[in-house]
C-alpha positions as CSV (number, residue, x, y, z in Angstrom):
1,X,-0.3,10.8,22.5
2,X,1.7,7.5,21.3
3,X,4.7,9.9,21.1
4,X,6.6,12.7,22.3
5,X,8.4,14.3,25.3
6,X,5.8,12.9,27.7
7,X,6.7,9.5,27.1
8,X,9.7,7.6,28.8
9,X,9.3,3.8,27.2
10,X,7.4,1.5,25.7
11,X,6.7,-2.2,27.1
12,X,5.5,-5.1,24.6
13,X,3.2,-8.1,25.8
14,X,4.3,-10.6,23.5
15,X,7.0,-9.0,22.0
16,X,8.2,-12.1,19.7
17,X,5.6,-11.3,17.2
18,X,6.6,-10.5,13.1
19,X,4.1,-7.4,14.2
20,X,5.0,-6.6,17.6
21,X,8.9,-6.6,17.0
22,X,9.1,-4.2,14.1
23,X,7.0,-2.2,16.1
24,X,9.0,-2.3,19.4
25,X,12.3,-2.1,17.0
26,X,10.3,1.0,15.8
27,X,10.5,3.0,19.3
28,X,14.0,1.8,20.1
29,X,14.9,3.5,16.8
30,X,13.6,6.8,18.1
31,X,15.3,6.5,21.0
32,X,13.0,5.6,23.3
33,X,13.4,2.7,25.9
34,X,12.1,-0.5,25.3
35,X,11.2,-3.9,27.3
36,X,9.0,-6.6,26.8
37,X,7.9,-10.3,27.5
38,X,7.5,-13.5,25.5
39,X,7.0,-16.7,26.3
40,X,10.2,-18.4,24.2
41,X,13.3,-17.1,22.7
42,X,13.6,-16.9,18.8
43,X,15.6,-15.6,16.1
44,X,13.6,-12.1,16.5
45,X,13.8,-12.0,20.3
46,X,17.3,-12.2,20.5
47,X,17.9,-9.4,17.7
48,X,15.7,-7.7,19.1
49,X,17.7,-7.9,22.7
50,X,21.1,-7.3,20.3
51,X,20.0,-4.0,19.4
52,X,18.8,-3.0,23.1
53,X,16.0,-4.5,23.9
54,X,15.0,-5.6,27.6
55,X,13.0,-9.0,27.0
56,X,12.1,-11.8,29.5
57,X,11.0,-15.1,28.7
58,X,8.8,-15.3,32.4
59,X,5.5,-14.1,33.5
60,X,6.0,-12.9,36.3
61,X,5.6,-9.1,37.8
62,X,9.6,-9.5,39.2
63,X,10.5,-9.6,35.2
64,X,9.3,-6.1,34.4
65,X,12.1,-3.9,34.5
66,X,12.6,-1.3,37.3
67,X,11.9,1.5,34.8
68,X,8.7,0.3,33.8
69,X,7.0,-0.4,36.9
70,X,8.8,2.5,39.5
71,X,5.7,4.4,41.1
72,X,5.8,7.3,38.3
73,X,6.0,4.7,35.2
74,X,2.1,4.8,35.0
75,X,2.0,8.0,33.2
76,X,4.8,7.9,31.4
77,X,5.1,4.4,29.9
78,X,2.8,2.7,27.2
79,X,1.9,-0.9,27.1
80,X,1.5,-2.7,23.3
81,X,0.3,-6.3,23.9
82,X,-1.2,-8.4,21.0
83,X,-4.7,-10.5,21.2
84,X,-2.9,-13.5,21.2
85,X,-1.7,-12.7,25.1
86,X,-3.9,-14.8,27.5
87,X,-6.0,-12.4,29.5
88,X,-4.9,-14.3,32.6
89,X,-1.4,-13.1,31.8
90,X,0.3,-11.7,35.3
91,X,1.9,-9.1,33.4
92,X,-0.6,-7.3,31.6
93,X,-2.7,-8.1,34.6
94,X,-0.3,-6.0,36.9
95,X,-0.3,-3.1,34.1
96,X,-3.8,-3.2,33.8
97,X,-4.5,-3.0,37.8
98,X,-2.0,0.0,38.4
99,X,-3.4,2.2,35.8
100,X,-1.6,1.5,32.7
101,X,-2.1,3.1,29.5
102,X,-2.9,-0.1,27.4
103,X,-3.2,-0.2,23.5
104,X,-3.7,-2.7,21.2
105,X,-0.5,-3.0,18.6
106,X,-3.6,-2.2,16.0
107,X,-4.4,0.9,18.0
108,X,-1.2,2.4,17.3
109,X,-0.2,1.2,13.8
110,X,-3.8,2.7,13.2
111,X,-2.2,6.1,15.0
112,X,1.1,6.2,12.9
113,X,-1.0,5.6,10.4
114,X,-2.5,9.3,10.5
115,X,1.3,10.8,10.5
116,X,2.0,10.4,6.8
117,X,0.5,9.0,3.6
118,X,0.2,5.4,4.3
119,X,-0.1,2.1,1.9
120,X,-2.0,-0.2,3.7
121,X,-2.2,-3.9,1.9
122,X,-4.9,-6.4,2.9
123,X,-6.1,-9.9,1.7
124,X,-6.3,-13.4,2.7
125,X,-3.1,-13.9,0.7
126,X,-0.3,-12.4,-0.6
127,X,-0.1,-9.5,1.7
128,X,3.3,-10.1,3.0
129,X,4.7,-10.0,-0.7
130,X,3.0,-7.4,-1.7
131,X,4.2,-4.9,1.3
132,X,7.6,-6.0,1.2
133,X,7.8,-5.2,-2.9
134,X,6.2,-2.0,-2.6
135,X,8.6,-0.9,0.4
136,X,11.5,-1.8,-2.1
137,X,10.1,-0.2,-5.0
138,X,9.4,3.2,-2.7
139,X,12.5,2.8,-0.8
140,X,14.6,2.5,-4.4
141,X,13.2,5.4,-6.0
142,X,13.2,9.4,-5.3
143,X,10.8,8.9,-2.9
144,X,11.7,6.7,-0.3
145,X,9.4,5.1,2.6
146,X,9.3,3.4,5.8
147,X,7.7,0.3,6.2
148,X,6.4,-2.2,9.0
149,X,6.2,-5.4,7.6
150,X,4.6,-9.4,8.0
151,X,7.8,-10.6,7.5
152,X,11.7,-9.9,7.0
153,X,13.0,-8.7,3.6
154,X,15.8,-10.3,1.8
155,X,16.8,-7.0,0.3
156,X,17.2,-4.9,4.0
157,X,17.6,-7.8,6.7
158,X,14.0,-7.1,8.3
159,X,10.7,-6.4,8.9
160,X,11.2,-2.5,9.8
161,X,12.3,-0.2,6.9
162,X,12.5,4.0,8.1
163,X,12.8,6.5,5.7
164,X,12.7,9.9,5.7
165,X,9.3,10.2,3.7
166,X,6.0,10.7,3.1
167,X,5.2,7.3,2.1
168,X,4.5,4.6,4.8
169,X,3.9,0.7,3.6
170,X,1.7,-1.4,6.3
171,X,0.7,-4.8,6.4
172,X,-3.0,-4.5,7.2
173,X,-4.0,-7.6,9.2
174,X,-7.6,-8.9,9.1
175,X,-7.1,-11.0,12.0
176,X,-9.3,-9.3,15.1
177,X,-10.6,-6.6,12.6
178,X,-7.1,-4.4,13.5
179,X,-7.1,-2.9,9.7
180,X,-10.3,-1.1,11.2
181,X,-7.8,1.2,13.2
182,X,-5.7,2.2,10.0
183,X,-6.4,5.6,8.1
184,X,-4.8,4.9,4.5
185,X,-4.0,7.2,1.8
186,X,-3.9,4.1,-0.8
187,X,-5.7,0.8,0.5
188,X,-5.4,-2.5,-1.3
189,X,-7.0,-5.8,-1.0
190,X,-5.2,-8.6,-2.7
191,X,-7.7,-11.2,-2.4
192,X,-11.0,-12.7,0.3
193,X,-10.9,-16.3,0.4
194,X,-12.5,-17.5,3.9
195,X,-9.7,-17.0,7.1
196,X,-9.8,-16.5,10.7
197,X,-13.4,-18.1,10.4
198,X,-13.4,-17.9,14.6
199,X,-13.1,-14.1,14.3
200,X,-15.9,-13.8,11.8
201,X,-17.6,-16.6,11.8
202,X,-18.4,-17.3,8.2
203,X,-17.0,-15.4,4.5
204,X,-20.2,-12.9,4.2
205,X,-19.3,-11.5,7.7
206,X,-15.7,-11.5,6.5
207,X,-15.7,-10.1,3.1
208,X,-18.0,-6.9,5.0
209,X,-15.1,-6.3,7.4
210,X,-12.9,-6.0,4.4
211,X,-15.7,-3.3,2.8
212,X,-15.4,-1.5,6.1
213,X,-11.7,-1.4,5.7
214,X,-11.9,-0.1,2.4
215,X,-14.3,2.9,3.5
216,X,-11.2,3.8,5.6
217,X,-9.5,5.2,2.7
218,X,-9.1,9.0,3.3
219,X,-11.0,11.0,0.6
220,X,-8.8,11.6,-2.7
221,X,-7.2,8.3,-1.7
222,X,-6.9,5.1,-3.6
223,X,-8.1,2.0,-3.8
224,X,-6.7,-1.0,-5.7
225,X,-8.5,-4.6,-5.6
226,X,-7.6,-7.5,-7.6
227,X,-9.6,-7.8,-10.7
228,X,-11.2,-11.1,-9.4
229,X,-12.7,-10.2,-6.4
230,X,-13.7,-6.7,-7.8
231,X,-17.7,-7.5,-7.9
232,X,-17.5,-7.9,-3.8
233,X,-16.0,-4.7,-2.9
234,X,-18.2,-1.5,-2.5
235,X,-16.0,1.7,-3.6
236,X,-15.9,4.1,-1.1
237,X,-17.5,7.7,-1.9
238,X,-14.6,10.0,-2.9
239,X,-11.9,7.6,-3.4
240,X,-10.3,6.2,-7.0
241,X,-11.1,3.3,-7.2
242,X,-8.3,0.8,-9.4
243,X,-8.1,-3.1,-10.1
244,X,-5.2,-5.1,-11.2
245,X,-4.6,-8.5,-12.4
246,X,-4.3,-11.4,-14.9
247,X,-7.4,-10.3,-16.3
248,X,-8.2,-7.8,-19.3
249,X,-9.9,-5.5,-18.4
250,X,-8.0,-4.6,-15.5
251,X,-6.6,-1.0,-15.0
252,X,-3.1,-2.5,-14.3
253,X,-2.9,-5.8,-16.1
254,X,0.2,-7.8,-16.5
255,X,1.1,-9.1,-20.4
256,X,3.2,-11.2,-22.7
257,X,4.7,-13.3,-19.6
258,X,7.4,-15.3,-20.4
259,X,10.4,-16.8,-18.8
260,X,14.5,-16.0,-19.8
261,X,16.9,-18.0,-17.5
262,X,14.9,-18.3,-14.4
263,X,13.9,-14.4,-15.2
264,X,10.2,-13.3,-15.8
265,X,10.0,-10.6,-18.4
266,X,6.7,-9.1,-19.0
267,X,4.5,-6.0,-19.5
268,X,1.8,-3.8,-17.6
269,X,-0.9,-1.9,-19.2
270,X,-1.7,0.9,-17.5
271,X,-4.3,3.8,-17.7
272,X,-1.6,5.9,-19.0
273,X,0.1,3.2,-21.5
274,X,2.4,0.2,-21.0
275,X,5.8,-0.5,-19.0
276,X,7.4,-2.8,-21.3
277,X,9.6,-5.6,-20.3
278,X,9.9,-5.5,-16.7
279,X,12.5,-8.5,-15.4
280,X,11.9,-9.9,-11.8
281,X,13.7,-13.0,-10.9
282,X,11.3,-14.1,-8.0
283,X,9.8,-17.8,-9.1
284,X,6.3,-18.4,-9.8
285,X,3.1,-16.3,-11.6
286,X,1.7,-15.3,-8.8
287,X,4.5,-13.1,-7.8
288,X,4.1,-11.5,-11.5
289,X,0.7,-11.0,-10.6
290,X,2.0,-9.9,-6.6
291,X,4.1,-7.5,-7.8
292,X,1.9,-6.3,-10.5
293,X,0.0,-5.0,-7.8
294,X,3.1,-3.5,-6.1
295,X,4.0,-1.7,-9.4
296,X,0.2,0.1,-9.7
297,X,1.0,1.4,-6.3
298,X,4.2,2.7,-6.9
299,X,2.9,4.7,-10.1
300,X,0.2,5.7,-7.9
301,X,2.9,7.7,-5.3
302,X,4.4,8.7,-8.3
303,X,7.5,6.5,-8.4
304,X,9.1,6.9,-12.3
305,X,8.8,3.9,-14.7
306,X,12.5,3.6,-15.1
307,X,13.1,3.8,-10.8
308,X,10.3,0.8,-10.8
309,X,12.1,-1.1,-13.6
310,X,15.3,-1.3,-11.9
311,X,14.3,-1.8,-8.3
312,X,12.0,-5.0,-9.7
313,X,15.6,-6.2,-11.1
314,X,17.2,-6.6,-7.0
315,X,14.0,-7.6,-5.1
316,X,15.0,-10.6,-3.6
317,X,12.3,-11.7,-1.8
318,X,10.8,-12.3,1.9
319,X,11.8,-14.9,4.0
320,X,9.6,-17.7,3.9
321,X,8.1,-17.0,1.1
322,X,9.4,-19.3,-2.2
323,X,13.1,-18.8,0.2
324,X,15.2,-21.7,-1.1
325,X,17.3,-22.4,2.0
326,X,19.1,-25.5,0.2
327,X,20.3,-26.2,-3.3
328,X,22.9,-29.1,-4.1
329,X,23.2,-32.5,-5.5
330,X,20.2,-32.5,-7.1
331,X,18.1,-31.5,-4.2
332,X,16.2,-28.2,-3.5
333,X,14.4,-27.4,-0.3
334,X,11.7,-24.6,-0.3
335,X,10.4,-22.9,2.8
336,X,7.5,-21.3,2.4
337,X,4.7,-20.0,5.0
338,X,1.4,-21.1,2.9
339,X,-1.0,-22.2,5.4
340,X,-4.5,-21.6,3.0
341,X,-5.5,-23.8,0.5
342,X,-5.3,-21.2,-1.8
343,X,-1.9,-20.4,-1.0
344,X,-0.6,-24.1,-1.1
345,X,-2.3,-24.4,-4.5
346,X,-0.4,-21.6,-6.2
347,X,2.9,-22.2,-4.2
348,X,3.0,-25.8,-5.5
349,X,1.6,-24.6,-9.0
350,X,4.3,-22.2,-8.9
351,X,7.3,-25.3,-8.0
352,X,6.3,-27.3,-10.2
353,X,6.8,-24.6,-13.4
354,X,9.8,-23.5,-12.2
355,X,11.2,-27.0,-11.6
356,X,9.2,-28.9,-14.3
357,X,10.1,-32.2,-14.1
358,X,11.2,-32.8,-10.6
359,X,10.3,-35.0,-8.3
360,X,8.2,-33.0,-5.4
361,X,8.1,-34.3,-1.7
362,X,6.0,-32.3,0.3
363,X,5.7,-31.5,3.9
364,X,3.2,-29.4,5.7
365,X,3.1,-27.6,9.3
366,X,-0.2,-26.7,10.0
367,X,-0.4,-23.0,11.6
368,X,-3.0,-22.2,14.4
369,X,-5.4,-24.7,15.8
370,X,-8.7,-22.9,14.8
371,X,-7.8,-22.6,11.0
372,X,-6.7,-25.9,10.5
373,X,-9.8,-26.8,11.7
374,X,-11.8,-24.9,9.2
375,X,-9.9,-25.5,6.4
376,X,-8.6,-29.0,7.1
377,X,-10.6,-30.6,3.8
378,X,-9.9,-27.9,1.8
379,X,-5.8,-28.3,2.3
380,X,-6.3,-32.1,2.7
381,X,-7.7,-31.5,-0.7
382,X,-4.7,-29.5,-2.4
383,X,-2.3,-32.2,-1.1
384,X,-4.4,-34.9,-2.7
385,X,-4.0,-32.9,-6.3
């Protein structure tokens, strides 16, 4: 049991995490008490502590809170920690050695999981997007869904939407093979360029991982792959089995594209006909394409075309993704997370058509030691375009 009467509170082990935190913000929302360790303060640890949240910045035993670590706290409390914590951490050490109930933050997204009928979106890219634009389109419509998300929605201030529904939208992350824990009612895989090469060790051990993932679809599910990547996915026995896309073909394909004021406008063809001229104001193709995939899901739950129409209209995006945090005197400045190749390429494709004829300046933060290793040539080579 993750939940229920038994349980007092919950204590995080690297509670500054996009996952960790919508997760502990999760439990303080059922009313449940909540405490946790990081090892610097951010913008997500101190909203976090805002909304009631016990967090300490030191590794030390003395930190833990009385509550968690009294003589009866042992049966009654759950540790979360994320594999990025250093197994020499004193913290988890000390839970660990007085009989702790440890669990991964996989282990019990993959429990919630089980609790309702849950979207799970995978892919070396675009994942993020994706969730937060099916959350909107759920959350907007009759149906209405909670969500834990990569990052924090323009539209509701965060990475944790609840809702009183059926419907539950997860990130599913590849990283440490943690979307092997979830149990999804509709699964989707956006795309399986190489990442997190130290985990798997090369793309054919990768790209299996994802067709393990895909066999966790619960029978009568769904499945919905991009339409390039299609050919490298084995459909599970007893699930439906959808792509979408750019390309015809497709079972959800996105049409006659254009561009009105800063405004896409385009169509989707569907297997049961065509949404005609759906506006999204979001900048770049590859969101048309992101939300494409958003849109099949939607129809999938059973969201109505005109609920989907108008929700697309006020999605305003995810922070640090395209986010334009500056805009004056001629000068724009773009934050956005890309850290792929793949995902530079298409972010700077997608700057330079919506700002055609500007002058672009470029700076990139790498993200994580290991992957800037493996992929070093391959960005060096995008920035060299």
């Amino acid at each position: 049991m993750i939940e229920g009467n038994n349980i007092r509170g919950y204590y995080f082990v690297g509670i500054g995490g996009i996952g960790m935190s919508n997760l502990a913000l999760y439990f303080l929302k059922k009313g449940f008490e909540v405490a946790g360790y990081d090892r610097t303060e951010t913008f997500i640890t101190r909203s976090l502590a805002e909304a009631g949240c016990n967090i300490s910045y030191c590794d030390s035993v003395e930190s833990i809170p009385y509550l968690f670590r009294e003589a009866s706290s042992a049966r009654d409390v759950i540790v979360i920690y994320t594999p990025a914590i250093p197994l020499d951490n004193q913290i988890i050490s000390w839970f660990r050695n007085n009989g702790y109930r440890l669990f991964k933050r996989a282990e019990i997204l993959g429990e919630l999981s089980k609790q309702t009928n849950t979207v799970a979106i995978s892919g070396t890219h675009g994942k993020t997007t994706i969730s937060t634009m099916t959350a909107h389109l759920l959350k907007q419509s009759h149906l209405d869904c909670s969500a834990f998300l990569g990052g924090i929605s323009k539209n509701y201030g965060s990475n944790l939407i609840l809702g009183k529904s059926r419907f539950t939208v997860m990130e599913a992350d590849e990283f440490d093979r943690s979307f092997h824990h979830l149990s999804p009612f509709i699964s989707v895989v956006t795309s399986l360029d190489p990442d997190h090469l130290d985990i798997y060790g090369d793309l054919t051990s990768m790209v299996q991982a994802y067709i393990e993932f895909c066999g966790k679809t619960r029978k009568g599910g769904y499945l919905l792959v991009n339409s390039r990547i299609k050919e490298k996915i084995v459909k599970p026995a007893g699930v439906n089995f959808y792509t979408y896309g750019f390309s015809e073909g497709s079972d959800y394909v996105a049409t006659g594209i254009r561009r009105e004021k800063n405004v896409y406008i385009f169509d989707i063809q569907t297997p049961d006909g065509v949404l005609n001229n759906i506006e999204f104001a979001l900048p770049g193709k590859v969101n048309v394409e992101n939300l494409t995939a958003a849109i099949a899901v939607s129809l999938l739950c059973g969201v109505s075309e005109n609920e989907i129409k108008e929700a697309a209209k006020t999605f305003k995006g995810v922070i640090r993704r395209f986010d334009v945090r500056y805009d004056n005197h001629g000068v724009t400045y773009i934050d956005d997370y890309a850290h792929h190749p793949e995902e530079i390429r298409a972010f700077i494709m997608s700057v330079k058509e919506y700002y055609a004829g500007r002058r672009i300046t470029g700076i990139f933060q790498p993200h994580l030691y290991s992957r800037t290793r493996d992929l070093a040539k391959g960005v060096a080579s995008v920035l060299d375009e």
